[in-house]
N, C-alpha and C positions, 0 to 999 in steps of 0.2 A: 560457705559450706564447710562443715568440718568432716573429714575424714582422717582415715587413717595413714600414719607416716608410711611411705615409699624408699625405696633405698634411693631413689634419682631425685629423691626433696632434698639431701644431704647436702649440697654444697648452699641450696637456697637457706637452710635452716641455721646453719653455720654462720653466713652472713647476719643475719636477724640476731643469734645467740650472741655474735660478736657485738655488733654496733650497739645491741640494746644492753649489755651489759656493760659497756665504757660508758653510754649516757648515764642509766639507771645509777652507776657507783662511780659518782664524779671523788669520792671519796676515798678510793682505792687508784691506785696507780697502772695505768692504759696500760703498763707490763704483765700484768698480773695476767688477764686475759688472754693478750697474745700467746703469751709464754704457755698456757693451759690449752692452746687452742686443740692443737692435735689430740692432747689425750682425749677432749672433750669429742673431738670427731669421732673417736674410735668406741668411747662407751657410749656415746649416743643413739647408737642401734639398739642398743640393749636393753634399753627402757623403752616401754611401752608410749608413742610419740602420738600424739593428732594434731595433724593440723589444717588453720584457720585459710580457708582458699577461695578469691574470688577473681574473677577473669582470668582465672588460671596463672594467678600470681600467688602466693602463700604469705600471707600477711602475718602470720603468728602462730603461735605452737605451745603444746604444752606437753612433757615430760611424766611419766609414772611409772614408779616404782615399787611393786603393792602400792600402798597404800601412801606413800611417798610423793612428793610432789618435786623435784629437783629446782623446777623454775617453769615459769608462764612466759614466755616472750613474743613482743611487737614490734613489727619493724617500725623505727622512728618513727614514720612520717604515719604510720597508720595510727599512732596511742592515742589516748582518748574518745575512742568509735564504738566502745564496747568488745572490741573481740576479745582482750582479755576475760573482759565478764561472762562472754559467750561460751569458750573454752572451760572457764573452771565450771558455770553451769551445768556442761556437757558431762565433765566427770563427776560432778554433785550428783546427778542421777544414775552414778553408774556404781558408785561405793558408798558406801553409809559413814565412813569416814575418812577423814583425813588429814595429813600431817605437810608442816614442810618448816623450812627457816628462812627467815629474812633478815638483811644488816636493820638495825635499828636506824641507820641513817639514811636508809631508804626509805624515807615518809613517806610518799609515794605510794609504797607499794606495802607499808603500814597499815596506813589508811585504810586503802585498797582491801586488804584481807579482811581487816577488823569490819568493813563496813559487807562483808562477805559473811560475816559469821565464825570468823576464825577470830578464838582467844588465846592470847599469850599464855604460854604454859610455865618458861622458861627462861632466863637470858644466860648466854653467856659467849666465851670468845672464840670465835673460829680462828682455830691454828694458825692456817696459811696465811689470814690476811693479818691477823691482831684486832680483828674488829667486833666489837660488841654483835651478838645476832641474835632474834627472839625464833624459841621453838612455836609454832604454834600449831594448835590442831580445830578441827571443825568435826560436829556429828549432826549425823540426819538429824530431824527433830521428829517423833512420830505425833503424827494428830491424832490426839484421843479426844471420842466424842463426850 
């Protein structure tokens, strides 16, 4: 079930944010995250959150900011089950567009978008880490008869 973030999802989302962002960027240094964790606590509220919940455990989540996407996350053991696909679905139907960025060396989740209908707009290097990252955006498509 997706619903909407809860202030008492926070420490579960947190978890999820963390561990799936040290797997996801084996290519960045586990410091990086840590070190961001709190700030990432504290703007976390502030974006519009849903998340992915089944037996009453929260398996994933995704983030928005207008029209912004910050990040899609899954706890480890849950990737590959669709709830990723299930989440951006969720927001596909909700906005007619959308943006977000991803490190280039996260194929994964390259992949993942390109095969969503998001094209590369862009590349270039995110400050904080040094690392290449593509802008990308997605539009409804309208069906004309």
């Amino acid at each position: 079930m997706i619903r909407k973030f809860e202030t008492d999802d926070l420490v579960e989302v947190m978890e999820i944010w963390l561990e799936s962002n040290i797997k996801a960027h084996n290519f960045i240094d586990e410091s990086y995250w840590k070190e961001n964790y709190e700030m990432v606590k504290e703007m976390l509220p502030q974006a519009t959150l849903y998340v992915y919940e089944e037996h009453g455990t929260i398996q994933g989540f995704v983030g928005l900011m207008d029209h912004y996407i910050p990040g899609i996350f899954v706890q480890n053991e849950c990737q590959s089950r669709g709830i990723g696909k299930s989440l951006l679905d969720y927001i596909k139907a909700r906005y007619p567009s959308l943006s977000l960025k991803v490190y280039k060396n996260n194929i994964g989740a390259v992949n993942f978008y390109q095969r969503e209908k998001f094209v590369i707009r862009e590349e270039k290097i995110d400050e904080n880490t040094k690392e290449i990252e593509y802008v990308m955006n997605w539009e409804k498509q309208s069906i004309e008869k």
